[in-house]
C-alpha positions in Angstrom: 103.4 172.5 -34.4 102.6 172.2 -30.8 99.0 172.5 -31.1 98.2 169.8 -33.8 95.3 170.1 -36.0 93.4 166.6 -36.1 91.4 165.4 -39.0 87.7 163.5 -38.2 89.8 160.3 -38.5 91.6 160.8 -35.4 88.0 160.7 -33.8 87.7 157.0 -33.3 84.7 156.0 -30.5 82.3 158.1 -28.4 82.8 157.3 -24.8 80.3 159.7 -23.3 79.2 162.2 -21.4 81.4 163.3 -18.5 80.1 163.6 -15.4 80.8 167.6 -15.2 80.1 168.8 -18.6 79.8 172.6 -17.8 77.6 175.1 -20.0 78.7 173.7 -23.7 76.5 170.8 -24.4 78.3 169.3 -27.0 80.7 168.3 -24.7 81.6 164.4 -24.8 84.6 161.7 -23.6 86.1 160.4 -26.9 88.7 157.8 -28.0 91.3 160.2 -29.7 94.4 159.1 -32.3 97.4 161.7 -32.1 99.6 162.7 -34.6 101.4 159.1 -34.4 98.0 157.1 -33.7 98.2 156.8 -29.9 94.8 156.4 -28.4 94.0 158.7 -26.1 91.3 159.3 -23.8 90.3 162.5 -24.1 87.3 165.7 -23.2 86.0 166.9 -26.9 84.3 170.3 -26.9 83.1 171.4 -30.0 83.3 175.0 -30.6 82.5 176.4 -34.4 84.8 179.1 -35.0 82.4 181.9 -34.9 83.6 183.0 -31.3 87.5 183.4 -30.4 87.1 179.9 -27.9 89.2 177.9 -30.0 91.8 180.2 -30.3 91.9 180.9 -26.9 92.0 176.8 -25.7 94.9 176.7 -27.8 97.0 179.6 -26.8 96.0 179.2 -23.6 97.5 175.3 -23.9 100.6 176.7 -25.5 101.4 179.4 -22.6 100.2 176.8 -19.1 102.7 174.2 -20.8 105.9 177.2 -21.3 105.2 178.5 -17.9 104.9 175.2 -16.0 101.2 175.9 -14.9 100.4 172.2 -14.5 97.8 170.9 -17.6 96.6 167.9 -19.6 99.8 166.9 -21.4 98.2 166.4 -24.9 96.4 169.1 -26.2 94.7 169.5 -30.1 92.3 171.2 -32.5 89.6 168.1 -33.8 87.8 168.2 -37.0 84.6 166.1 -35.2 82.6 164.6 -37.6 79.4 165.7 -36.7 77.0 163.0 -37.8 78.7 160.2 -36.0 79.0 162.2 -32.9 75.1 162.8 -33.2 74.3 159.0 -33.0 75.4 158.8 -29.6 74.0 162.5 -28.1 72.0 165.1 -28.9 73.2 168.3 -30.5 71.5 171.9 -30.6 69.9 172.8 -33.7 73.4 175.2 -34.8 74.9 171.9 -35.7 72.2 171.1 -38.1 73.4 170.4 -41.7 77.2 170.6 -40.5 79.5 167.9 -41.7 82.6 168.9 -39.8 83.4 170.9 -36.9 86.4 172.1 -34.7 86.5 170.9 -31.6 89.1 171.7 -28.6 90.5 168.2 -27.4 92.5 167.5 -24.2 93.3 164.3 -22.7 91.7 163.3 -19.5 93.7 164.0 -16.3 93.3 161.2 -13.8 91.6 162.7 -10.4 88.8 164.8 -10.2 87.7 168.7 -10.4 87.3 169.9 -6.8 83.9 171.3 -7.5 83.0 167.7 -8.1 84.0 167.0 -4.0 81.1 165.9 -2.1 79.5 168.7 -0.6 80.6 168.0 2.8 84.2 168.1 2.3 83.7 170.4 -0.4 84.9 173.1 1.9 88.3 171.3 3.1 88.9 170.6 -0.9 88.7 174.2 -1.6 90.9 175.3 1.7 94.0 172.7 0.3 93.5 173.6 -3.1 94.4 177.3 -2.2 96.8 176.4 -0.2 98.7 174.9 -2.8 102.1 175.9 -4.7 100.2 174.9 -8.1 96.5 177.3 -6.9 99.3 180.3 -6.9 101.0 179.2 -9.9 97.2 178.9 -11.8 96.2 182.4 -10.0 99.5 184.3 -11.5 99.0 182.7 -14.8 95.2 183.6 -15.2 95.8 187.3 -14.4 98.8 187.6 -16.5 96.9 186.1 -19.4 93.8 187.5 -18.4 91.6 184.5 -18.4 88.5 185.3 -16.6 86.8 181.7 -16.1 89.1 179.6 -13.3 86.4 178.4 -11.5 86.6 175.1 -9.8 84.9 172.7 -11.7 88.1 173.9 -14.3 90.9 172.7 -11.1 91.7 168.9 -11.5 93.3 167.5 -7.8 95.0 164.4 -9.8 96.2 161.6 -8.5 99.4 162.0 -7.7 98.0 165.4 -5.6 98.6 168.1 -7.4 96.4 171.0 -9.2 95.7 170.6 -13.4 94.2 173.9 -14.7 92.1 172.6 -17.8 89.7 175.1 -19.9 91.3 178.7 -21.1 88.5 179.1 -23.3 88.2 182.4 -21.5 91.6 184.0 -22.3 92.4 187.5 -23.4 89.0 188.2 -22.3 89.4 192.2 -22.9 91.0 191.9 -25.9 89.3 189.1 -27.8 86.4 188.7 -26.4 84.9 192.2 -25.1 84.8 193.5 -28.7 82.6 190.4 -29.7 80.2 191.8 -27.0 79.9 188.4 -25.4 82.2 187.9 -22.0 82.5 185.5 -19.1 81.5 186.8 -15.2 84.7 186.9 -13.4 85.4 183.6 -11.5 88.8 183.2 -10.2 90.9 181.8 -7.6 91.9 185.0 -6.1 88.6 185.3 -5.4 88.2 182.3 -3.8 91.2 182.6 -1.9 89.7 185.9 -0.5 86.8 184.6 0.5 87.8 181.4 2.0 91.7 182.6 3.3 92.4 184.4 6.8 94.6 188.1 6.1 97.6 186.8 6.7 97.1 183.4 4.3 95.9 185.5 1.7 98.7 187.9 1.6 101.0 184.9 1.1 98.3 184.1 -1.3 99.1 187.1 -3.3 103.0 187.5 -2.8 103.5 183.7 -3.9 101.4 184.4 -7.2 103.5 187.6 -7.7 106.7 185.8 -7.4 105.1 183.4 -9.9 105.1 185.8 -12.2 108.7 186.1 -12.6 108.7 183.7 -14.9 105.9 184.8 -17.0 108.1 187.0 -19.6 110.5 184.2 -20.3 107.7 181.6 -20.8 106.2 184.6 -23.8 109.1 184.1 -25.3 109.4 180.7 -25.6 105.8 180.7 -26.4 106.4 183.1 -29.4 106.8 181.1 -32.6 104.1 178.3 -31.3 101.5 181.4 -30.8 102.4 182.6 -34.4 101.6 179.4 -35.8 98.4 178.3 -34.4 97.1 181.9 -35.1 98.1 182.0 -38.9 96.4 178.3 -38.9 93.1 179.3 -37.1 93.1 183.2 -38.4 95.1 183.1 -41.6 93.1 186.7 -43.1 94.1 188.1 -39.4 96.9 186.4 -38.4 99.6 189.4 -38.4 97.8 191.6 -36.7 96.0 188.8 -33.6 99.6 188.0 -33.1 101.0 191.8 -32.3 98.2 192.7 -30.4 98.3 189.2 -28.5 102.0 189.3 -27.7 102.1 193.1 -27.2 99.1 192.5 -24.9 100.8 189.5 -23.2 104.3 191.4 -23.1 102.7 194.0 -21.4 101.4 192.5 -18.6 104.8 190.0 -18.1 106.7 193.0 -17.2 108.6 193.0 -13.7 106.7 193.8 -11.0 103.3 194.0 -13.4 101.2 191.7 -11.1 102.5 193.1 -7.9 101.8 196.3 -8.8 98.2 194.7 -9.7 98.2 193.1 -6.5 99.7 195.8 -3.9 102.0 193.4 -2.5 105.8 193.5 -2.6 107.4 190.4 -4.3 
């Protein structure tokens, strides 16, 4: 499976609180064993499976990795154990009387998230990152899969200079979460490249992430039997019907010529 599932013994030593933590306060930097009992270093984000999040962080590791939108090479679903974890930080009150919960886990990416540049060269951070081939590549793949959330404390300039998308929890937002009546405001590097990009720079903008998208069909496919199987896992009551209305959903918007269309732009 490409998304293991991780018992609480793979959840070896707290390491904090990272410096970003975003809205979910359960949020922490652990000492993770894989499948094979490699130590990783790795963001832990506990999410109890009364909300599609989990789901989402796992498909959306699935498709970033089959379409070669850059991401944290180890990815997994952690059974955190909840008492330990509440030794070393405080946890709400939902958490109260829970001996185990799932958590999304994905190792840390060397670098930093732009939103985390100093304010004064915050602005120069943002220009480069748009201007990237992997800012188009991240654009294309959040519209296709509809992932609302891409602000930029989720872009990760690594070392080596590129652009890690980390965080999908926001994917399929129409389809899996609109009918929960919770949603996410719309944050998204389009957007930001509209702001921040000159006409002509922005058109490029859009044509490069439309050419992206050529790729976007083939990458569903290989995709196919990995989504399958980390929805019957997570969904096993729903798991036929998630996985038709995910990959119809997903199919749909893959088509040729889908995001230019979505765009105005010709590809």
């Amino acid at each position: 499976m490409s998304v293991p599932i991780l018992g609480a013994d793979s959840w070896r030593e707290y390491r904090g609180k990272p410096a970003s933590a975003g809205l979910n306060e359960t949020t922490h930097l652990a000492k993770v064993a894989d499948t094979v009992g490699k130590l990783r270093d790795c963001f832990v984000k506990l999410l109890p499976d009364n909300s599609p999040a989990l789901l989402c962080e796992a498909l959306g590791w699935i498709l970033a990795r089959k379409s070669g939108v850059s991401c944290p090479e180890f990815g997994a679903i952690l059974l955190v154990p909840v008492d330990r974890l509440r030794k070393s930080q405080a946890l709400p009150a939902s958490l109260d009387g829970v001996a185990l919960c799932p958590a999304w886990c994905s190792e840390v990416v060397a670098g930093k998230a732009v939103r985390q540049v100093h304010k004064m060269a915050f602005f120069l951070a943002r220009r480069n990152c748009l201007r990237s081939r992997d800012a188009r590549k991240i654009a294309a793949f959040d519209k296709w899969s509809d992932l609302r959330d891409r602000n930029f404390g989720n872009v990760i300039q690594s070392g080596q200079g590129g652009y890690v998308a980390i965080d999908h929890e926001s994917l399929l937002h129409d389809l899996l979460w609109a009918p929960t009546g919770r949603g996410f405001e719309e944050r998204s590097l389009l957007v930001e490249a509209e702001r921040s990009l000159g006409a002509a720079d922005f058109q490029r903008f859009q044509v490069d992430m439309a050419s992206a998208a050529n790729g976007h069909a083939q990458a569903l496919q290989d995709a196919q039997a990995d989504l399958q199987e980390i929805i019957g896992k997570l969904i096993p009551a729903h798991a036929a019907a998630a996985t038709q209305a995910i990959v119809q959903t997903l199919d749909q918007r893959a088509q040729s010529g889908w995001l230019a269309n979505s765009l105005g732009v010709i590809a």
